[in-house]
N, C-alpha and C positions, 0 to 999 in steps of 0.2 A: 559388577555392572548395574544391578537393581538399586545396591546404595549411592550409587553415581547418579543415576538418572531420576532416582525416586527427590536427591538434594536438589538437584537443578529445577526439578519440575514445584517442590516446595516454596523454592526461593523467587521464582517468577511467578509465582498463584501470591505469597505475602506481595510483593510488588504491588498486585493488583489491590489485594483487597486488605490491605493496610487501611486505607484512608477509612472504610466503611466499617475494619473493627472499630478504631479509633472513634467514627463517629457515634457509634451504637454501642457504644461503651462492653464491647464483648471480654470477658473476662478470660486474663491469660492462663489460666489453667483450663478452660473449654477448648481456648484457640489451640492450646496443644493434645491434650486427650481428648478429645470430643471432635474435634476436625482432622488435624495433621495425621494424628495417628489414625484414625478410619479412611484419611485421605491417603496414606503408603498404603494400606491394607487393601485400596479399592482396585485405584490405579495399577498398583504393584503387580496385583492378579493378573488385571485387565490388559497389559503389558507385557506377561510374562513369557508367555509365548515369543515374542521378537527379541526382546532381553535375553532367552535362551540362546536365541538365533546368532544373534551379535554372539555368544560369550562360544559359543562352537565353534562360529568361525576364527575368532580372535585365537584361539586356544590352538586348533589344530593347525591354521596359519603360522605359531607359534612353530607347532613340533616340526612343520613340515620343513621349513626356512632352518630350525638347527638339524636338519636330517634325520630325524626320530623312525618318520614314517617309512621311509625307501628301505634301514636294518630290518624292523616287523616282516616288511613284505619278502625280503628275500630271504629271510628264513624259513620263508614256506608257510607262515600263517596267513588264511586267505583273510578276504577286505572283510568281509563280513565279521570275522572276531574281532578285530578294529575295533567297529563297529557294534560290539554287541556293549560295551557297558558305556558307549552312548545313549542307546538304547535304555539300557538298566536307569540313568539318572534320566532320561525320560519319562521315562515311568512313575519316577516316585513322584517328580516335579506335577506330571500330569493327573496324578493322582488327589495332592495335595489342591491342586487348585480347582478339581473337579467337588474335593470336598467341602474348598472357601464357596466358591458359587452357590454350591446347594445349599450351604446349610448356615456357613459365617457369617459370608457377606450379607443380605438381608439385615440381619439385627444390626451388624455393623451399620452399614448404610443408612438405616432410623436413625442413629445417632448424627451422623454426618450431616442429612437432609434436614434434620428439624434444627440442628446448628444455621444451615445457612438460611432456614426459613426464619428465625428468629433474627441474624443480622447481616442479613444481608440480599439476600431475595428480591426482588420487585415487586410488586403489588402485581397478583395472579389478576388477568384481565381476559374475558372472553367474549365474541361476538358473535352472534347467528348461531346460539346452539339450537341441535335436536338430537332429541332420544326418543325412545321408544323402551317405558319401562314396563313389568310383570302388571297383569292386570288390566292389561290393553289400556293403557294409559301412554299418550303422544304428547311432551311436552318440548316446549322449543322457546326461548327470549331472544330479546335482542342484544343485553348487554349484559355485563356483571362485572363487580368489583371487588377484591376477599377481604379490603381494608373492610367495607361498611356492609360486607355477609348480603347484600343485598344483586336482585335484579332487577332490570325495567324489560315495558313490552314482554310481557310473561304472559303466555297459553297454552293450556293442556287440555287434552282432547280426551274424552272415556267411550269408548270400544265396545261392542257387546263382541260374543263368541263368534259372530257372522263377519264381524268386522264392521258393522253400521255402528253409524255417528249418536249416540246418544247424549251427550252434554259436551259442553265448548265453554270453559271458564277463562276470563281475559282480565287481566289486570296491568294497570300503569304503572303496580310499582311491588314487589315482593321482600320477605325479608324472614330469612330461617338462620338466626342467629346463635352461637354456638353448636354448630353442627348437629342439631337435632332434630325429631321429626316434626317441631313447632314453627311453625310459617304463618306470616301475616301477610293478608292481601288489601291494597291501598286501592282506592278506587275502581272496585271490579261489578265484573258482571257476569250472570251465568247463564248458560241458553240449555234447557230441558229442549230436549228434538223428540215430539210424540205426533202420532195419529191420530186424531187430525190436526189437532193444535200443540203448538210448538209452546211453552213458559218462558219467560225472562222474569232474572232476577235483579237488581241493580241496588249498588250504594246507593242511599236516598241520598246525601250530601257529599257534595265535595271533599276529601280525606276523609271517607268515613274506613275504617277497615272491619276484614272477617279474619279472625282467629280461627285458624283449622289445623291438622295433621294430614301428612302427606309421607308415603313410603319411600321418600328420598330426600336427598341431602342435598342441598346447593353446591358442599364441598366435595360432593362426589361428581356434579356434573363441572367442576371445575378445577380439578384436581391437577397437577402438573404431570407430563409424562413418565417424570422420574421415579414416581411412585411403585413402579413397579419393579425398582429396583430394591426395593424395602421389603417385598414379596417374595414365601417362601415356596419352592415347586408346588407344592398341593394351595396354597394361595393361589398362585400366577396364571394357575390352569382354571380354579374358578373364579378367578375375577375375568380372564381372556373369555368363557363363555358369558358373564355378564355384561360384559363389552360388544359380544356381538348378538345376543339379544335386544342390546341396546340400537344396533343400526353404527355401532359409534366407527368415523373413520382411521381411528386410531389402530384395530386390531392386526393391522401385519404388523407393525412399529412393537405392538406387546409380543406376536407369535416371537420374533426377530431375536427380544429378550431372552427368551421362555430357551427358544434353541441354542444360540448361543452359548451358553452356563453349560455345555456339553458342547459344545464342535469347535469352542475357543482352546480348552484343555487340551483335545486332541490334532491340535495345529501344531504345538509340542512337538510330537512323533515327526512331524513331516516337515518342519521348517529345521530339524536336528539332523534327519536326514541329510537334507539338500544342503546344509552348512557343513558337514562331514563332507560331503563331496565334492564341493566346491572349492574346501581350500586343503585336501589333504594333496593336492598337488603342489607342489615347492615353484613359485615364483619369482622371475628374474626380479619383478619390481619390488618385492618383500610381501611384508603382510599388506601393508597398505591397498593392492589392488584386489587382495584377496576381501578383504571389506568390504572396499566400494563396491564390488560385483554384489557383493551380499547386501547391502544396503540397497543396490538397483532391483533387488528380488523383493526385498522387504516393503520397499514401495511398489513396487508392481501389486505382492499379493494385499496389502490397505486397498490398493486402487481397487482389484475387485471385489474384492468385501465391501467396500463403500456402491458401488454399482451393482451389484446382484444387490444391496439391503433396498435401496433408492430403488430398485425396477421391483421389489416387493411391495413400498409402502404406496407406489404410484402406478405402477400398471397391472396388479393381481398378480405377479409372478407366485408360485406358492411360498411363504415363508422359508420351510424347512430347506425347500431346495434349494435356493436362494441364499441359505446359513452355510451351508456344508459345498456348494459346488466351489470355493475356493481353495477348501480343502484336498477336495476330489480331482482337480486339474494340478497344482502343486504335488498332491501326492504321485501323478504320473510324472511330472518333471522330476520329482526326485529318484524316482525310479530310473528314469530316463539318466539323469545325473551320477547315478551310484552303478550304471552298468559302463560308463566313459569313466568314471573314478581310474587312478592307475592300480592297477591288481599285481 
């Protein structure tokens, strides 16, 4: 099932972005170890759970249609031994992909993501940023673009401990090149806020710039969300509190990740369940409707994982709960499912 679905989904990704190797002359030994292969490795995980799903039901649809299952049961083994070394390859499966998340994927994924930053990516563009970084510094621009490292409409505000305004630096045009702590300011100006008199400072000329260092990065306030798929748990947990020191509105979007690497793996157990119960009953119509029912569950449960992640990143729903409550309702359907199972 995973090599079936992992080809189709390869063969429709080159579809798309053939033309953009081709164009950015990406070399075919990247395109295949450095994408494809961290491309199955990602997906394949992230998948893996419904690909178990599908191969349960396929499988015990199977046995049930040649009458496997009906000899087990009336010799007197209850459903649940059936069921126990579904269970057992649950296990290992869920195990192994609890270990890709934490600890594989990451490195895997740096490799994947700086592939597609190199050929094929868009040009990272952001509008109306704000943060709030260490040191009670509030900086916020208007635009930015990662071809030319630069921003326009650039201001940041310095804080004392009280939380009063002490200086207000504005500039038309900024530029922290090579992701360093080196920043240049084009046309600015700096307001000292004292008692009783206030200081201004100002370029004397038109394009005159100040050379300064600053505790942050451009490429960190403009980073793409996927980055935090390149992050390892003890990463993910402090970059997630740097993000919400920061004010930034990203932070359920990263909680979302952070849980997930853990309530994905254990979707396993309870989507194996419900495909055992589902189709260990023998079907006039064959396997075939034994599928489709399992496939109407499979999109049911996306549908709310997509809905509890959405009511997290848009109305405060908490993260965690949010991760697992599709877990939590499926696991009573399958319980629900596995006590109508035939015994």
């Amino acid at each position: 099932m995973l090599g079936v679905i992992m080809i189709l989904a390869m063969v429709f990704d080159l579809a798309e972005r053939l033309g953009e190797f081709i164009e950015k002359k990406a070399p075919v030994k990247a395109i295949i170890f450095d994408y494809y292969l961290n491309f199955i490795v990602y997906f394949g995980n992230l998948f893996s759970p419904l690909i178990v799903f599908v191969a349960v039901i396929w499988f015990t649809a199977k046995m049930a249609q040649n009458s496997e299952i009906i000899p087990m049961l009336n010799s007197g083994r209850p459903f649940r031994r059936i069921l126990r070394p579904y269970m057992i390859g649950a296990t290992i499966l869920m195990l192994i992909s609890l270990g890709l998340n934490h600890i594989l994927l990451p490195e895997s994924n740096k490799v994947r993501l700086k592939f597609e930053e190199d050929y094929y990516r868009n040009i990272r563009t952001v509008a109306d940023y704000f943060a709030e970084f260490p040191g009670k510094k509030v900086v916020y621009f208007d635009s930015y673009r990662s071809d030319l490292d630069r921003a326009l409409g650039f201001v940041m505000e310095n804080r004392n401990e009280n939380n009063e305004l002490v200086s207000i630096l504005k500039a038309n045009q900024v530029i922290n090149s090579d992701s360093t702590d080196n920043w240049r300011l084009t046309d600015y100006h700096i307001r000292y806020i004292g008692n009783p008199h206030d200081e201004l400072v100002f370029s004397t000329t038109s394009g005159r710039y100040l050379d300064t260092v600053f505790p942050f990065k451009l490429s960190e306030m403009a980073q793409r969300a996927t980055v935090v798929q390149t992050l390892g748990y003890t990463e993910l947990k402090e970059f997630i509190q740097k993000e919400k020191d920061k004010g930034s509105a990203n932070v359920a979007f990263y909680e979302i990740e952070l849980y997930q690497r853990t309530s994905f793996p254990f979707a396993t157990y309870v989507l194996t369940l419900i495909g055992m119960s589902v189709s260990s009953r023998k079907s006039r119509g064959g396997v075939g409707v034994n599928i489709a029912v399992g496939l109407l569950l499979a999109f049911i449960y996306i549908f709310a994982m997509k809905v509890t992640s959405v009511a997290a990143e848009n109305v405060g729903f908490p993260s965690m709960v949010a991760v697992w409550i599709p877990n939590i309702i499926f696991a009573v359907l399958g319980l629900i499912l596995y006590r109508l199972a035939p015994k």
